[in-house]
Phi, psi and omega in degrees: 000145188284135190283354187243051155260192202271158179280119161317128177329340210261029166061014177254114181256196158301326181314302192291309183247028148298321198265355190299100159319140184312319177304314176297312164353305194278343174271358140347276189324325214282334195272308194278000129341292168296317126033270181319314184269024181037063173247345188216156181216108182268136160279148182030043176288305162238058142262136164296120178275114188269116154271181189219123178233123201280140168280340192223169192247155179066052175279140170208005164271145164313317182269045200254349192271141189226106183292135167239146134342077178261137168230149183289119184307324189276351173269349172273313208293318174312297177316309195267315165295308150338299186253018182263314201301304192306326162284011166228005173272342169214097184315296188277024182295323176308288204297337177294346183251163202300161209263017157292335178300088190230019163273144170033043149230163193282132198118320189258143175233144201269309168331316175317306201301308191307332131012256194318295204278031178276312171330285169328282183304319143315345183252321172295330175307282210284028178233344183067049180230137179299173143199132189268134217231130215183093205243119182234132172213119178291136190285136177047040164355264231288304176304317188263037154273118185299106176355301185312276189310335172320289188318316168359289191314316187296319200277325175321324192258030170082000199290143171298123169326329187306309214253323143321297178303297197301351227249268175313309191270022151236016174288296178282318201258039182282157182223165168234118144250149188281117167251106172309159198276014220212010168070011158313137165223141193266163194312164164256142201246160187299147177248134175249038173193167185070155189235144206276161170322139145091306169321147186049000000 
């Protein structure tokens, strides 16, 4: 994680806990451990602080607004641990998905795919063989994907149950709050679809 990002509601940044003594380190661990068994229910452990920053001057639409996003810096830090632990409780997990897969895995480059179907189409010209051709890209993926097909996913591809459930409880208790431009800020409310930076 980059040390000159923003500092997290909860006042903590990266920076702070580069400089951080080992002990506390250790009660980190100590803390997303418990975390990890559902042991501990951290408060405004995962809400997103929303600001609404106007694209235009005299906004007065939702789309005149560009939201950014804050999450507590020590709750991204879990998430990446979460999903660093989940790849050693199954090592071969990368490898069970088909070698068409080429988003957010290590290794992989989305240019390989464009590649492969640069190929395709070149073999069909010189061989005179159709070929159908087919680019789907959801406007605003990540904001509409449902909680459920996450989880779905996780238990289909095999994720250790441990690691499902940490999953599922930080899914359910995501929250948004709101920063109005004029500095109100709103009750929080559940976000119940999409998935937040840095998750999955």
């Amino acid at each position: 994680m980059n040390p000159q990002g923003s500092t997290g509601p909860e006042g903590v940044s990266i920076h702070m806990l580069q400089l951080a003594p080992c002990c506390v380190l250790e009660l980190l661990l100590e803390v997303f451990v418990a975390r990890l068994h559902g042991e501990l229910s951290t408060v405004n452990w995962t809400t997103a602080l929303v600001t609404l920053i106007p694209k235009v001057s005299r906004a007065t639409s939702c789309k005149d607004f560009r939201p950014i996003s804050v999450l507590p810096v020590l709750f991204k830090i879990y998430e990446k641990w979460l999903i660093k632990i989940s790849m050693n409780f199954d090592a071969d997990l990368l490898n069970r998905l088909p070698p068409e897969h080429h988003g957010f895995r290590p290794g992989y480059q989305i240019c390989e795919a464009i590649l492969v179907t640069r190929l395709a189409i070149e073999k069909s010209v010189e061989f005179r063989m159709p070929l159908l051709c087919i680019k789907l890209d959801l406007v605003k993926a990540f904001d509409r994907v449902f909680h459920s097909g996450v989880l779905s996913a996780l238990w289909h591809w095999g994720f250790h149950p441990l690691i499902v459930r940490a999953f599922h409880r930080e899914l359910a208790d995501a929250e948004l709050r709101f920063r109005t431009p004029d500095g109100i800020l709103t009750d929080s409310i559940p976000q119940q679809r999409g998935v937040r930076q840095g998750l999955l």
